[in-house]
DOMILUM-933814 format. One record per residue: residue in three letters; x, y, z of N, C-alpha, C, O in turn. Coordinates in pm, whole numbers, plus 50000, padded with zeros to 5 digits. Layout:
N
ALAXYZXYZXYZXYZ...
This chain:
433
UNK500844988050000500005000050000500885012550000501845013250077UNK500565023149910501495027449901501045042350039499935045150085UNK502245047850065501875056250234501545069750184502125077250105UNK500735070450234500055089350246501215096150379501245095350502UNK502045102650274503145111250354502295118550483502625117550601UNK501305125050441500855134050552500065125750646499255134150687UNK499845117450691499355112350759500655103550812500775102850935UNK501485097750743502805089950868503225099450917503245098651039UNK503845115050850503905126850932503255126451068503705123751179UNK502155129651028501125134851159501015124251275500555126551388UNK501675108251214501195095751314502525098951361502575096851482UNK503475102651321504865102951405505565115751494506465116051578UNK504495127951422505235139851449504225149951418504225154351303UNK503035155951532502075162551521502585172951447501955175951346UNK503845180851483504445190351423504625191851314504605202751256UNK504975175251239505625179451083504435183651007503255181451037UNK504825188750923504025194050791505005192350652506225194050664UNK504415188950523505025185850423505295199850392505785197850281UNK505325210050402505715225050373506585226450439507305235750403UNK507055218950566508075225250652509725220850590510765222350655UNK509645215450460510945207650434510925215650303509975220750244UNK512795215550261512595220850122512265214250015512005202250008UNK512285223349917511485215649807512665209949674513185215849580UNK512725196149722513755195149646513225186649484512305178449483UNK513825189749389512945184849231513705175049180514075165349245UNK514015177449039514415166048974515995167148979516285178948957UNK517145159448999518435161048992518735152548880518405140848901UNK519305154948761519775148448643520685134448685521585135648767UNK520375120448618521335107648652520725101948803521435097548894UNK519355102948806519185096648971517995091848965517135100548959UNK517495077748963516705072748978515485071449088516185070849190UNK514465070849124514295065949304513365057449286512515058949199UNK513395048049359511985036049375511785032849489512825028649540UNK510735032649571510005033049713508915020349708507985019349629UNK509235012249799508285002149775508294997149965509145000750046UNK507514991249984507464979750158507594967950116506814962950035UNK508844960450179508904950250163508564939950337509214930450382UNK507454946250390507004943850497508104936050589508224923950605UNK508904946850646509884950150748509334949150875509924944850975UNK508264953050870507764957251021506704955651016506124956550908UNK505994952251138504854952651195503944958651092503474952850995UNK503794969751125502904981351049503154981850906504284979250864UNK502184984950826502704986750672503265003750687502945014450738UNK504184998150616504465013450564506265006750448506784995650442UNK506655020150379507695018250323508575015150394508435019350509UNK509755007550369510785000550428512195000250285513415001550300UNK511464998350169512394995150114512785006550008511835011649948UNK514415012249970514795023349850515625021149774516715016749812UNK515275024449603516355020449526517025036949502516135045049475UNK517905040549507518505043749385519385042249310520525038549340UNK518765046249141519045038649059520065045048936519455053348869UNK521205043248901522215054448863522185050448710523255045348675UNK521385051248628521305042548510522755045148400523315036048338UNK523235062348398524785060648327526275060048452527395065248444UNK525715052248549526655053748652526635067248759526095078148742UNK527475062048882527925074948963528995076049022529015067949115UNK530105083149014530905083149093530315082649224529225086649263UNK531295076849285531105078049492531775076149561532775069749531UNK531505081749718532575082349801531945079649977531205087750034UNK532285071050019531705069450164532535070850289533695067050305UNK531955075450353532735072550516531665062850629530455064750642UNK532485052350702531665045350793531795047050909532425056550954UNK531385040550960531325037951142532885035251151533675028151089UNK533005046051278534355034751312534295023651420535345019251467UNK532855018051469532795005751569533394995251465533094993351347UNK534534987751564535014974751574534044964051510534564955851434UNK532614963451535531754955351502530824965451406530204975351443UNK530974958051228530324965751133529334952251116529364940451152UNK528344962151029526574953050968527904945450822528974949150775UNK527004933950801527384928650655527164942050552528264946050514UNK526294948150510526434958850422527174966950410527264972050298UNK527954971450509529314979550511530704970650484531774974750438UNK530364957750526531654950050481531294945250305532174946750220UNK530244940750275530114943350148531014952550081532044949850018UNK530234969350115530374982650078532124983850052532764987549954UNK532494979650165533824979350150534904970350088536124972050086UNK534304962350049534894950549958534814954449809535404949049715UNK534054963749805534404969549649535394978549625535814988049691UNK535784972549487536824979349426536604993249335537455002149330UNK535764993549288535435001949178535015017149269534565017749383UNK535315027749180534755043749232533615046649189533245057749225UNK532715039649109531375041849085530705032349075531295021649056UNK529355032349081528305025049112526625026249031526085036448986UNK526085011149034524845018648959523775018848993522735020748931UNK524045016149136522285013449245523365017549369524585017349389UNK522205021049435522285021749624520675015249715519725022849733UNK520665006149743519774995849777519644997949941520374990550006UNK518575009850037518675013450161517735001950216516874997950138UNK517814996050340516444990450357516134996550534517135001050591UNK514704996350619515235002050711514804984750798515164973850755UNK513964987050927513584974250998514784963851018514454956651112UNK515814960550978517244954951004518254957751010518434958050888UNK519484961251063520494963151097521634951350998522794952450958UNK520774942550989522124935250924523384931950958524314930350878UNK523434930651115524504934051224524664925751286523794922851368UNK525834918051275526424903351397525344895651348524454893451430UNK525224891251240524314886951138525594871451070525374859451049UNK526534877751061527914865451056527194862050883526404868850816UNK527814849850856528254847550696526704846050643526604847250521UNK525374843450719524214845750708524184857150625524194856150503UNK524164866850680524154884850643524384886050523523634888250427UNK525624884150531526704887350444526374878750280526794883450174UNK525524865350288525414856050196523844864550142523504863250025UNK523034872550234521784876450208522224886250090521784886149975UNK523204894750143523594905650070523754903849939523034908949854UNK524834895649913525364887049781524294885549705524054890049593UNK523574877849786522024870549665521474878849637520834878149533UNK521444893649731520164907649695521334913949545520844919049444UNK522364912649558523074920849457522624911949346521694915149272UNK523134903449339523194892249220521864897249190521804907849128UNK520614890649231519384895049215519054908449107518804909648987UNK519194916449211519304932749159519954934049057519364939348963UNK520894931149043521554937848945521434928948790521994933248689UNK520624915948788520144905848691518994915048620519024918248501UNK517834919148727516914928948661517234942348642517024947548532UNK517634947548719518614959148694518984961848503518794970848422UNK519604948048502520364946848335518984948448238518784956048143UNK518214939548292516874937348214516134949348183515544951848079UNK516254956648290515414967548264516264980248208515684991148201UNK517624979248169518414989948139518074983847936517834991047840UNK518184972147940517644965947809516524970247721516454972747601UNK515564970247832513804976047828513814993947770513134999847686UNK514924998147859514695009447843515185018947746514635029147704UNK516695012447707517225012647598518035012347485518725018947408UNK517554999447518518614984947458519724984647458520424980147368UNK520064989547559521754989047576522124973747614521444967147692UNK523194969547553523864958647676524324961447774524814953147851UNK524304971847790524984971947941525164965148019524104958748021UNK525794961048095525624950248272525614961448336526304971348313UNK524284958848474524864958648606525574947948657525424936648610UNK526434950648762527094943548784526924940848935526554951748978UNK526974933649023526464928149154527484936249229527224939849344UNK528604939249172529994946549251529534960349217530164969249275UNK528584964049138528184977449131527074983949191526434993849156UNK526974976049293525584983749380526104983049545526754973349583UNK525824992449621526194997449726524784997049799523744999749738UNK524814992949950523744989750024524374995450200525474997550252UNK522784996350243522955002750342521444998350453520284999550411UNK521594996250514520544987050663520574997550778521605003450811UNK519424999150832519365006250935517724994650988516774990550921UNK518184992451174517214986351246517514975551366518184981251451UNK517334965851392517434961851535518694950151467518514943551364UNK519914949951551521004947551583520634930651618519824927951706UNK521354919351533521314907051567520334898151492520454885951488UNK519324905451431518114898151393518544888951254519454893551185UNK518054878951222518154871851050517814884150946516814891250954UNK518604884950870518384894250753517064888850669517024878750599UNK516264895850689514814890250599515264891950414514844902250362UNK516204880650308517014877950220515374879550137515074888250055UNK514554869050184513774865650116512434877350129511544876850044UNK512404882850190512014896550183511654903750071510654908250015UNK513414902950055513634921250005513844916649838513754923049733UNK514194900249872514044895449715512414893849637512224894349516UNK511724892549709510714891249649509814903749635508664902749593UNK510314914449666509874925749585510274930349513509554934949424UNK512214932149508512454934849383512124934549250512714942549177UNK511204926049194510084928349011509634941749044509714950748961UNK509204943449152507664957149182508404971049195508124982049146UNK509704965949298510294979849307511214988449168511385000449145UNK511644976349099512064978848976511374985248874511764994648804UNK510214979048870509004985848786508505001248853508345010848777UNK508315002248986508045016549018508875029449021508585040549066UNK510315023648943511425033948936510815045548870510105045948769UNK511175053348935510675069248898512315074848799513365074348862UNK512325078148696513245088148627513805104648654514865110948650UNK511975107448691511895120748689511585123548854510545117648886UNK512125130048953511745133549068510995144849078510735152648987UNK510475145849256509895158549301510005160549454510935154649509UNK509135168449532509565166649643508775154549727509335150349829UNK507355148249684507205138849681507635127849717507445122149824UNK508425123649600509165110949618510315117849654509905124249751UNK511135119849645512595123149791511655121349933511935111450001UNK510635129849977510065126750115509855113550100510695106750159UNK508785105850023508965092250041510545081250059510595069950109UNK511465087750011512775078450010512905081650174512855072850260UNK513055094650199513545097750349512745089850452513115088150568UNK511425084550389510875082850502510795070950517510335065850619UNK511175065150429511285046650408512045042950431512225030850418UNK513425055050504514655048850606514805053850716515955054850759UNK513235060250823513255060750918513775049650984514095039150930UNK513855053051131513125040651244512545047051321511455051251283UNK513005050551464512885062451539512355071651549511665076551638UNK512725075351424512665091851385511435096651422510625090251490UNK511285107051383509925111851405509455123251274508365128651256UNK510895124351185510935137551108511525132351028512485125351060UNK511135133950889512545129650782513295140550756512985152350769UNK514495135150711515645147850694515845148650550515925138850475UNK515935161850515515965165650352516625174550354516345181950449UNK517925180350253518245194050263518745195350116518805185250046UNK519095207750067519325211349949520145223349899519625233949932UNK520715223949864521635235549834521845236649662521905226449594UNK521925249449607521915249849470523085261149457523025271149529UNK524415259149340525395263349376525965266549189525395263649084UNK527395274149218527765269949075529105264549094529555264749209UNK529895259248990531345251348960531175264748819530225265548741UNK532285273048823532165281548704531335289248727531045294748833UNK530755290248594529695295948527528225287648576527125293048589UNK528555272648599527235261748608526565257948685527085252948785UNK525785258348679524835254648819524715244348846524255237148758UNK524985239048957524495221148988524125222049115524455231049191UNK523195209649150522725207449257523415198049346524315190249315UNK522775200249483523675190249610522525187349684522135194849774UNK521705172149640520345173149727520985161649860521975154549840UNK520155161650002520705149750044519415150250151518555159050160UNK519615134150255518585128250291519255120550390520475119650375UNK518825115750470518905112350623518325109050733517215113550758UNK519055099450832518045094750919519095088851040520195083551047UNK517985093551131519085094151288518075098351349517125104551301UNK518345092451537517715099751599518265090451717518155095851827UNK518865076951720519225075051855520365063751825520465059651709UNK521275058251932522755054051894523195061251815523755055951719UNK523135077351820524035086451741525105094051852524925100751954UNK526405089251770527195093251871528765091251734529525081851754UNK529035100551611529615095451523530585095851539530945106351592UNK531945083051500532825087151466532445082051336532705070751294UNK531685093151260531635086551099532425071851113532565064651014UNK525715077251283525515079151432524495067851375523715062151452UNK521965051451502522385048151376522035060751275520915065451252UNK523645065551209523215076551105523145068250966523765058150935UNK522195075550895522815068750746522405082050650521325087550673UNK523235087050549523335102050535523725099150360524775093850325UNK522685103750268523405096050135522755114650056521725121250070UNK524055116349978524265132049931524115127549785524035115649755UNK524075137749694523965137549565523565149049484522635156949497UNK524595147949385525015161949319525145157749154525595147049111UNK524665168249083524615162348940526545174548877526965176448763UNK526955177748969528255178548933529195167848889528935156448930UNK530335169448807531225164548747532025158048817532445148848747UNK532565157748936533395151749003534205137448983533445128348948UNK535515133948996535725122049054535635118449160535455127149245UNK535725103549206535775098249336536865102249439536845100149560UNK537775108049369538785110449483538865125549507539685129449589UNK537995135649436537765146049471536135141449608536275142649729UNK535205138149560534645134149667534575133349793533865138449879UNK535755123549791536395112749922537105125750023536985125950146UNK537825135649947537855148950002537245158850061537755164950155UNK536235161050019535345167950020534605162750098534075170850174UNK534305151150113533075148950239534555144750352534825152950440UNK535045137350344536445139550465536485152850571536525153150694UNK536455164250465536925175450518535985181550558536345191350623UNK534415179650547533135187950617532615177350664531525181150708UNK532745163650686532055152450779532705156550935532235151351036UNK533945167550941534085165951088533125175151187532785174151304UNK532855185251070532105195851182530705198251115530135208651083UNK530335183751103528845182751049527675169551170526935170751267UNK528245157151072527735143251109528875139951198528395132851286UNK529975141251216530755144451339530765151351426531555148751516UNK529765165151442529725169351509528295167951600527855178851635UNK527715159551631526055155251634526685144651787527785140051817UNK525385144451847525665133651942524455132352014524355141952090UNK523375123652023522325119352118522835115152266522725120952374UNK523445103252230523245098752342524995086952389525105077752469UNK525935092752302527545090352337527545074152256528415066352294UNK526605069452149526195054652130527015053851978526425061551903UNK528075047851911528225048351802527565035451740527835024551789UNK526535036651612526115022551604527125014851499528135020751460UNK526815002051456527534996151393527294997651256527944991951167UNK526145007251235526005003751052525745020351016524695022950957UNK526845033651055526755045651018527435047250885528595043350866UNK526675053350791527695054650657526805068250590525595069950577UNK528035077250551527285086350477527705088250379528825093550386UNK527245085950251527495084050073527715096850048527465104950137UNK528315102249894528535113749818528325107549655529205101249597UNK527495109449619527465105949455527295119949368526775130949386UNK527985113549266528265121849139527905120049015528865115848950UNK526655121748932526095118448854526515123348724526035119648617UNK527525132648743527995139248631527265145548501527835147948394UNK526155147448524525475153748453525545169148418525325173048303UNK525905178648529526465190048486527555195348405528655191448445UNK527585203248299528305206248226529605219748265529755230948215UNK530025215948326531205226848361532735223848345532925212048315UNK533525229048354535215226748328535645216348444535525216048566UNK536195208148349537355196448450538125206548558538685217548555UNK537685192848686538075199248810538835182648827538435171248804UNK540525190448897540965183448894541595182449092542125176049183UNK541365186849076542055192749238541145194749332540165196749260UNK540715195749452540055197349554540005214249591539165221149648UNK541505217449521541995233349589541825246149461542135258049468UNK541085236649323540145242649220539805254349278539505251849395UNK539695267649252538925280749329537425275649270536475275549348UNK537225270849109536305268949132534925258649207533705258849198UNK535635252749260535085246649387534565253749520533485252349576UNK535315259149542534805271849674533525272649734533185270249850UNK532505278549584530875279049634530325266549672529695264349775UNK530655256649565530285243849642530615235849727529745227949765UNK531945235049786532415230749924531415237350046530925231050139UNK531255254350011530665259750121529315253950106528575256250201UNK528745246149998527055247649971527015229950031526065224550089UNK528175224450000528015208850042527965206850225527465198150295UNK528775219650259528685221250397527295221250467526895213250551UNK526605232550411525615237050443524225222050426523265218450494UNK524845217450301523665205850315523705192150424522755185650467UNK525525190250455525665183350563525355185950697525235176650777UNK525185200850737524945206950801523385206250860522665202150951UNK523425210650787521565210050804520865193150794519715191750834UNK521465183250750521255169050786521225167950939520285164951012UNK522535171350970523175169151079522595173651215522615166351314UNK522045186951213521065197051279520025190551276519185193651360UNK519745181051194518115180551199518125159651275517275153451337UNK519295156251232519655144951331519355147851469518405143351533UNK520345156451511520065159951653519025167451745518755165651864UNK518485177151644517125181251709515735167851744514845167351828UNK516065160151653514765149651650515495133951721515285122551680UNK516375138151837517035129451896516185122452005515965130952091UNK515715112952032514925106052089514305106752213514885102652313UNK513375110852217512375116752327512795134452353512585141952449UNK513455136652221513865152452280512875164252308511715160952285UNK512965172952338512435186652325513035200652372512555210852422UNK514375196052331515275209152363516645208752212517395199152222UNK516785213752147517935214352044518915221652112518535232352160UNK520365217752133520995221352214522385224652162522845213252156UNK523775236052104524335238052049525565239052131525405245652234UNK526555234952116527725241552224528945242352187529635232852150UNK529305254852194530365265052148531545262952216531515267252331UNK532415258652187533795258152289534775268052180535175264952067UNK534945278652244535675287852116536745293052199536425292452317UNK537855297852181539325298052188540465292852237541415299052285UNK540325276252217540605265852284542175262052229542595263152114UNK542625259052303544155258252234544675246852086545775245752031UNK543935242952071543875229751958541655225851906540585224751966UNK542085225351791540825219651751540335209751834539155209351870UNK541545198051882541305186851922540285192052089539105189652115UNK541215198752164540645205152296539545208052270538735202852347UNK539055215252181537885224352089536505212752143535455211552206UNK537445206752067536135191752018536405180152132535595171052114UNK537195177852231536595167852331536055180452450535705174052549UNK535905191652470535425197852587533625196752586532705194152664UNK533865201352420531965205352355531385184052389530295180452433UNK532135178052362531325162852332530855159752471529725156052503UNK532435162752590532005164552727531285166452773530855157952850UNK530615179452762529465184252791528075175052751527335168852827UNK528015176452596527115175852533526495159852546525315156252543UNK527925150652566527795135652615527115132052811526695122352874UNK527355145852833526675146653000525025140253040524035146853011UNK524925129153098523655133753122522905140453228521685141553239UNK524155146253327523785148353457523465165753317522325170353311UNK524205169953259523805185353174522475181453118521565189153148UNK522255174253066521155168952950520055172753047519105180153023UNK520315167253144518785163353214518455177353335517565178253420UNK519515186353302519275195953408518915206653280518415217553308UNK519155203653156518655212653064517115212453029516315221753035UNK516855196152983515725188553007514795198053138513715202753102UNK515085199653235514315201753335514125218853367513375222153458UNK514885229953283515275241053260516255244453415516075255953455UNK517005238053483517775238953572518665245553556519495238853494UNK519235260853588520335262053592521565257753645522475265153682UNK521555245853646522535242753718524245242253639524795232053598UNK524645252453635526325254753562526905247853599527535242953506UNK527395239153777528135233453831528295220753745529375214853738UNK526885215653663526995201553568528155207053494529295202553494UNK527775215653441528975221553298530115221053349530925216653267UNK530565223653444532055229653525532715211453538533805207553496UNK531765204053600532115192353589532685184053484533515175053486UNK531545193053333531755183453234533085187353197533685178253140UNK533715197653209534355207953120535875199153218537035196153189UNK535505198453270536655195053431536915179553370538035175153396UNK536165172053304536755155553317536915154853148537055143853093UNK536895166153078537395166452940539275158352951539605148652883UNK539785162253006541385161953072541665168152960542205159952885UNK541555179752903542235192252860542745201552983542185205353086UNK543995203552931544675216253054544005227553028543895231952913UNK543375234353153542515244953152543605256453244544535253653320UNK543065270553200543665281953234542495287053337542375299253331UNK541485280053441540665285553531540695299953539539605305553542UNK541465305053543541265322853560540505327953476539535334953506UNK541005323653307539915327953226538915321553148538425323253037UNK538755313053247537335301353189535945312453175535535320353260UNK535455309853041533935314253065532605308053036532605297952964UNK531945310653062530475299553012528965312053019528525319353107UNK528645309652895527315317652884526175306752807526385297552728UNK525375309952843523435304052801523275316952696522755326852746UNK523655317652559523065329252520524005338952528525225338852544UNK522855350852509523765362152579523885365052714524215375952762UNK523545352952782523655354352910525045344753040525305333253075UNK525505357953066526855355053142526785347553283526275352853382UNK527415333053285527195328053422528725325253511528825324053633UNK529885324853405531135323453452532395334853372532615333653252UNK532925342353431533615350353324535085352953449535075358053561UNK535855348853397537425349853387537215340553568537335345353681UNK536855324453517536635319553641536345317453796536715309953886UNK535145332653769534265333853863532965333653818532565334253702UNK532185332653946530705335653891531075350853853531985358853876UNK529685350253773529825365153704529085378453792528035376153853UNK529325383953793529265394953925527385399053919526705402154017UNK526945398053789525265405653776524835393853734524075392653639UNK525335383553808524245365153747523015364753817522925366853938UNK522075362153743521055358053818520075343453741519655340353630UNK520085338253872519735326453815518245326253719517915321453611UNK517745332553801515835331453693516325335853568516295326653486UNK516705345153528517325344953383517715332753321517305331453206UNK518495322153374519025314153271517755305553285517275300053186UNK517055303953437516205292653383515195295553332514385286453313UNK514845310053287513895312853202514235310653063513355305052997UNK515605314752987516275308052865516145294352904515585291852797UNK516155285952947516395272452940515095266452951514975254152951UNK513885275952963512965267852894512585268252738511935259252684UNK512975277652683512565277352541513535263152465514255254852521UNK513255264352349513575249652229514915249352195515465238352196UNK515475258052169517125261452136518095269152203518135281252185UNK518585265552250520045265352314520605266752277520785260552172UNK521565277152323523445276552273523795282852389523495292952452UNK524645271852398526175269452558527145275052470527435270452359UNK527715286352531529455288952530530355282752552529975272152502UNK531375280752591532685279052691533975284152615534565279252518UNK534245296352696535575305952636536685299552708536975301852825UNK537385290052616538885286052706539995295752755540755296452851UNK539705303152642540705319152655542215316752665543065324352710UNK542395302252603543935298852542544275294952437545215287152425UNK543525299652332543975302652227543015302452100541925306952135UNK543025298951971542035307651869541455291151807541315292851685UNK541215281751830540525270151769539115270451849538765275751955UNK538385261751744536965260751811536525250151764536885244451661UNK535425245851868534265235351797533055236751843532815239851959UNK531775233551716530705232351786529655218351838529445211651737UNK529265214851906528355200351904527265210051948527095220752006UNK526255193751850525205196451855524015182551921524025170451896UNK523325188751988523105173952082521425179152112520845186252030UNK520775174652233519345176652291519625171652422520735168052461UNK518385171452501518345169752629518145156852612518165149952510UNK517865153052768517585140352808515915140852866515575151252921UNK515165132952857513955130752898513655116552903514125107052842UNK512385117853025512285102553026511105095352942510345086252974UNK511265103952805510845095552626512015091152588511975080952519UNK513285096652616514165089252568514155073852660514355063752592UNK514055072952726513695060252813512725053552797513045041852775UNK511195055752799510605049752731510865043852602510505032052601UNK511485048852464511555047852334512065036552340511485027752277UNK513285033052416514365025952397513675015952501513235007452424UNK513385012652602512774998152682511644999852612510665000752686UNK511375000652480510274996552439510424995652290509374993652230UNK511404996552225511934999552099511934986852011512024988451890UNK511844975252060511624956551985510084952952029509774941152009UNK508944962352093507694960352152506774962052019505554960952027
């Protein structure tokens, strides 16, 4: 059955509205097909193709847990820089799944990529092959379970046939939302930029909301741009804005085992060979690819599980990036902070704590910490005109931003996280119910 967007909206998230997301259209070289291959309990979509019919360059980063899903060891067993499907499914994890998994995977490629050929035949008459080494897959869902093989094979005729050519915002919301779990919001973002003279697009899509905790969260984050690129310009390019994006996000300190966020290149835009990463004409779009990881990433963590606080934190003149970025995770990984934010508590002493077991060497004299524009610690005292009803009146509204001025030197970082509540507790002792 196919899902009335506004109504799984409204069953998951009184708030969402299909107006509240951008409107993203057709991107040249990108297929999409949305189908349920009854994953779960409830009907709804579960299963996404996309489908790269003249190829795509690509470029991924994964989890760094010790223990990966079969689809990432797949993912990573390929040799090739482009690809001609990306096959998402959500309801399984595909995880400590052992040569089971891993054999499901195989048979879904083989599979896929048999009709895949058939229908590139159909469409126009090419010989082409897909090739089983040319499709890239990705699982998001409960950790340990049998990979449902026979599943996801026996929809493939239907989902093949419902491949869409031409997009809208429509179907992108339907892809986003057929790799929930959790969630409560699908994530969409979009940025429109030039290389030159040319305009190309950077659409992307996403899903997170709990075991997010990345060292490139469960995140799964797949980008796409009808720019020219190679794979090893790519592999750059998301490298160098995955740290202070989908690296910079954190629910609940949990890294899962099956995080991967894609970059494809459909090459459909017509602009001058870029050969270099350090191209000037690259510039607008590095800053525009930011902005779309960005706003994934933001919208991961606001819809973090049982939340109702979006929470930002600034660690700015810290002697090393590195300091930068374990003081902000400190904090932001707190739950004694979470839950005093959660509760609009001013309580700073959490922060002082968190900031204190970072084991960064601190200059106490000129430590500072503000809620806002509002001053609670400045050159490591309380601040002389603090008053507490002020902060806990900021700390009831939805968005937050924490300071912390190290005041030893010019690096920074930001995390981005939510409170703690006891929905996040419910969600999770009840999350296989």
């Amino acid at each position: 059955m196919p899902i009335n967007i506004k109504n799984f909206l409204l069953s998951k998230n009184k708030n969402s509205r299909i107006s509240d997301f951008q409107d993203l259209e057709h991107i040249d070289g990108v297929a999409i097909s949305v189908i349920s291959a009854n994953l779960y309990k409830e009907s709804r979509d579960d299963l996404v193709l996309f489908y790269f019919r003249d190829s795509a360059n690509y470029a991924s980063v994964y989890t760094q847990s010790k223990i990966i899903s079969e689809n990432i060891k797949w993912n990573l067993s390929l040799k090739g820089n482009s690809i001609k499907a990306l096959l998402v499914n959500a309801g399984n994890a595909n995880a400590f799944t052992g040569k089971v998994g891993f054999k499901g995977i195989t048979q879904i490629a083989e599979d896929l990529s048999k009709k895949l050929t058939t229908k590139m035949a159909e469409d126009e008459e090419k010989k082409n092959k897909v090739k089983p080494t040319e499709i890239l897959f990705g699982s998001t869902g409960t950790i340990g379970e049998t990979f449902p093989t026979e599943k996801i094979k026996h929809v493939i005729p239907d989902l093949i046939k419902k491949i869409k050519y031409t997009q809208n915002k429509y179907i992108w919301m339907k892809a986003a939302l057929s790799i929930m779990t959790t969630d409560l919001s699908p994530k969409l973002a979009m940025e429109e930029c030039c290389i030159g003279n040319s305009e190309v697009k950077i659409y992307g899509i996403a899903k997170g909301s709990g075991m997010i905790f990345p060292n490139m969260a469960t995140t799964l984050g797949y980008i796409f741009t009808d720019a020219d690129l190679p794979s090893s310009i790519l592999k750059k390019l998301l490298k160098k804005n995955i740290e202070t994006t989908f690296n910079a996000i954190t629910v609940d300190g949990d890294t899962s085992t099956n995080d991967m966020v894609s970059f494809f290149s459909t090459k459909k835009a017509k602009h001058s060979k870029i050969k270099t990463i350090n191209d000037k004409k690259l510039e607008q779009f590095d800053k525009s690819l930011n902005m779309v990881l960005l706003n994934l990433a933001k919208r991961i963590a606001a819809d973090g599980e049982g939340a109702s606080k979006f929470i930002s934190i600034n660690v700015i003149n810290a002697k090393t990036f590195l300091d930068a970025k374990k003081v902000a995770f400190s904090i932001a990984n707190s739950p004694l902070v979470k839950t005093a934010i959660a509760g609009a508590d001013p309580n700073w002493g959490r922060i002082i704590m968190a900031i204190g077991k970072s084991n960064v060497n601190l200059n106490l004299s000129k430590l500072g910490i503000s809620f806002g524009s509002i001053k609670v610690v400045e050159k490591g005292q309380l601040f002389s005109e603090y008053q507490e009803i002020e902060v806990a009146e900021y700390l009831r509204g939805e968005k937050i931003d924490l300071t912390v001025d190290l005041s030893n030197g010019n690096k920074k970082f930001t995390a981005y996280t939510m409170d703690l509540t006891k929905k996040y507790i419910e969600i999770n002792s009840d999350y296989r119910s």
